[in-house]
C-alpha positions in Angstrom: 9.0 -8.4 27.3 7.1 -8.4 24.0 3.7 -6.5 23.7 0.9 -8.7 22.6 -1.6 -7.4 20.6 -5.2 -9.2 20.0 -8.0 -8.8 17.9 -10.3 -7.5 20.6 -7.6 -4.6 21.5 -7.0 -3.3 17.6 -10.9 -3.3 17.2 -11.1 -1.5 20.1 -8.6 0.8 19.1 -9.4 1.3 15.7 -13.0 0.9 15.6 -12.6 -1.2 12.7 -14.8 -4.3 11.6 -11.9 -6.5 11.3 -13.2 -10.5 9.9 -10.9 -13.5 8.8 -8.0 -15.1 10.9 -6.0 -12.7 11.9 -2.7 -13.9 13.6 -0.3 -11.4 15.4 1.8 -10.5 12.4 -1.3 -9.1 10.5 -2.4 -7.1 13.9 0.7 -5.4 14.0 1.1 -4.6 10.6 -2.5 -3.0 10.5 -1.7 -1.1 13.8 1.5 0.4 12.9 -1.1 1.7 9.4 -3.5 3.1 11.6 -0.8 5.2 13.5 0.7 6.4 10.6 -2.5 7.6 9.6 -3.5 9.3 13.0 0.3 10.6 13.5 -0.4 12.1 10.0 -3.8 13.5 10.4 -4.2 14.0 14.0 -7.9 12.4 14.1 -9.5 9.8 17.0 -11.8 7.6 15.8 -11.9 6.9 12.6 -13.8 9.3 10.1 -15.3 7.2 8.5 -16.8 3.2 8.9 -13.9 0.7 8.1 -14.4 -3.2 7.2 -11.7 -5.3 6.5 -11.5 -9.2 5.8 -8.4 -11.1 5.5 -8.2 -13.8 3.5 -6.1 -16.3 2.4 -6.6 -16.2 -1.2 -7.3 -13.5 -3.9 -5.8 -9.8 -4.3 -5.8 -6.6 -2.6 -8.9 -4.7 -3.1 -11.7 -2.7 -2.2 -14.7 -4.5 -3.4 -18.1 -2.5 -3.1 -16.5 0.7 -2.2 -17.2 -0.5 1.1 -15.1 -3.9 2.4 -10.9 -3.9 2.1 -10.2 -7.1 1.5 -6.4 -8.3 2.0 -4.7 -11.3 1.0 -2.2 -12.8 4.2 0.4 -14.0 1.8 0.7 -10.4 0.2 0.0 -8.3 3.4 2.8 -5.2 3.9 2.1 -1.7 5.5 2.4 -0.6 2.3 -0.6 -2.8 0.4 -2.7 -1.7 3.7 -1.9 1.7 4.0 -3.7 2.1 0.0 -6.3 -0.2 0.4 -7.5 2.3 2.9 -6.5 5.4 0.9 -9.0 3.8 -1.9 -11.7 3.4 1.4 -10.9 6.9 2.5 -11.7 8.5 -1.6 -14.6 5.8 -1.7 -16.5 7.1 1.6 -16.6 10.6 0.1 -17.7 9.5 -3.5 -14.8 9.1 -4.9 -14.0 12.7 -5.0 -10.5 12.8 -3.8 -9.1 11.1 -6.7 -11.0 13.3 -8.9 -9.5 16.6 -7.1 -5.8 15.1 -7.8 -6.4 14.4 -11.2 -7.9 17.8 -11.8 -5.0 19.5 -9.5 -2.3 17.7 -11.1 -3.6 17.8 -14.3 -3.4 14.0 -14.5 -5.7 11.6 -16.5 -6.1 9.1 -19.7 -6.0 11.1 -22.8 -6.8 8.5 -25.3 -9.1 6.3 -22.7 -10.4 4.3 -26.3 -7.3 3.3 -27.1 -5.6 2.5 -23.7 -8.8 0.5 -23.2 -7.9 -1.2 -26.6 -4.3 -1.5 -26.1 -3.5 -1.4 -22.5 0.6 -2.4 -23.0 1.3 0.4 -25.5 2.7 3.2 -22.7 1.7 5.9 -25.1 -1.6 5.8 -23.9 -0.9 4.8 -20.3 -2.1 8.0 -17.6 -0.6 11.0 -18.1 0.6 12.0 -14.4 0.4 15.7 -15.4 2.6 17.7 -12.3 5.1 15.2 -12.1 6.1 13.2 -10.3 4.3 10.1 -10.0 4.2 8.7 -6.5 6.0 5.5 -7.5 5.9 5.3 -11.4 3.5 4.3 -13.3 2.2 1.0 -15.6 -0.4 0.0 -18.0 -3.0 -0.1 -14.3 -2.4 3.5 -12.9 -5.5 5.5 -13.2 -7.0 8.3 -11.0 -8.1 6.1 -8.0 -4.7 4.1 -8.0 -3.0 7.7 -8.1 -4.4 9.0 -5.4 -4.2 5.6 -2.8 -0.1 5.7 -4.3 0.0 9.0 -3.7 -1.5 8.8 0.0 0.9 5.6 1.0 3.9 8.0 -0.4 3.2 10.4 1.8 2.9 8.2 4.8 5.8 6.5 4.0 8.0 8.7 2.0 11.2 7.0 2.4 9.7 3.8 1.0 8.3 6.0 -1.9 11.3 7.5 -3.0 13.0 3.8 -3.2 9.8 2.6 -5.4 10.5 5.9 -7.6 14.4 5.4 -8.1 14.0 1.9 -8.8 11.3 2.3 -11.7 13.6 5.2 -13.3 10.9 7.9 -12.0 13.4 9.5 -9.4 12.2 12.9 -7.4 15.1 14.7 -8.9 14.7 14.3 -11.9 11.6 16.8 -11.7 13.7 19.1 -8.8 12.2 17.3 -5.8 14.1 16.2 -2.7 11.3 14.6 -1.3 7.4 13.3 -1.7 5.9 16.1 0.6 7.5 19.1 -1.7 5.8 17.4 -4.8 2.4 18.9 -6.1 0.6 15.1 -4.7 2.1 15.6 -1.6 1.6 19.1 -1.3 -2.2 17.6 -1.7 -2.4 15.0 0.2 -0.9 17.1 3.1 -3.9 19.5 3.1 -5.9 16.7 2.6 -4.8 15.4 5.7 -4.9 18.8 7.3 -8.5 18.4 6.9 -8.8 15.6 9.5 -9.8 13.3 6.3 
């Protein structure tokens, strides 16, 4: 016999705000996120408020620091899991991104001109301690580092497959896996923390 899940018992659960048409594939996928995260960091409720809309259209995003808004078409554990990482570093003033980038020694050294010619990967973030969670493009910043960064180290295995297949493999820095790298040392006392 299947379990059903509704919308009244993952708000319940969760505590989240939860708006849009959600259908029993999204409620699953959001559930099997929020166990990850209490597996992971041992916490009941929530630390912080969460709002999330579904919608049909648009991207993945955190609009207003405040609302996670996720697209149906485009919905995986994996977009979820860092659209709340990017929650979790907004609700404390973005200061969890900055601590990685200032850890890892991570950042854009030539912001004018990746600003002025985002394609040229010379001037792309430098990840500092490698390695990156999943690679990098012309979008990774410090807020994108840190919600990759969080999502690797909830889902490791998934990680490592991202990081292989964009030439950025663990071993090539002498890492076996995402919790032994200096982001997932982080992330892990982070996490210790109770977020």
């Amino acid at each position: 016999m299947a379990i059903k899940l509704t919308l009244a018992d993952l708000r319940s659960r969760t505590g989240f705000t939860l708006t849009g048409e959600w259908q029993e594939r999204e409620l699953f996928l959001l559930d099997e996120v929020f166990q990850r995260y209490r597996e992971a960091a041992g916490f009941d409720p929530w630390p912080y408020p969460v709002t999330i809309r579904l919608e049909k259209t648009g991207i993945n995003c955190l609009r207003g620091g405040k609302t996670t808004c996720l697209n149906v078409n485009r919905l995986t554990t994996w977009t979820i899991t860092h659209e709340l990482a990017h929650g979790w570093d907004a609700s404390t003033g973005w200061t969890l991104s900055k601590r990685l980038r200032k850890v890892t020694h991570s950042g854009l050294l030539f912001k004018r001109l990746h600003l002025w010619r985002p394609p040229w990967k010379v001037f792309w973030y430098h990840v500092g301690s490698p390695p990156p969670p999943c690679g990098i493009d012309k979008n990774f910043n410090a807020i994108e580092d840190f919600a990759e960064s969080v999502t690797a180290y909830l889902y490791p295995e998934e990680a490592a497959g991202r990081a292989t297949q964009r030439g950025y493999p663990y071993e090539k820095w002498g890492y076996s896996h995402f919790h032994e790298t200096p982001r997932g040392k982080l992330i892990s006392a982070l996490i210790g923390k109770k977020i």
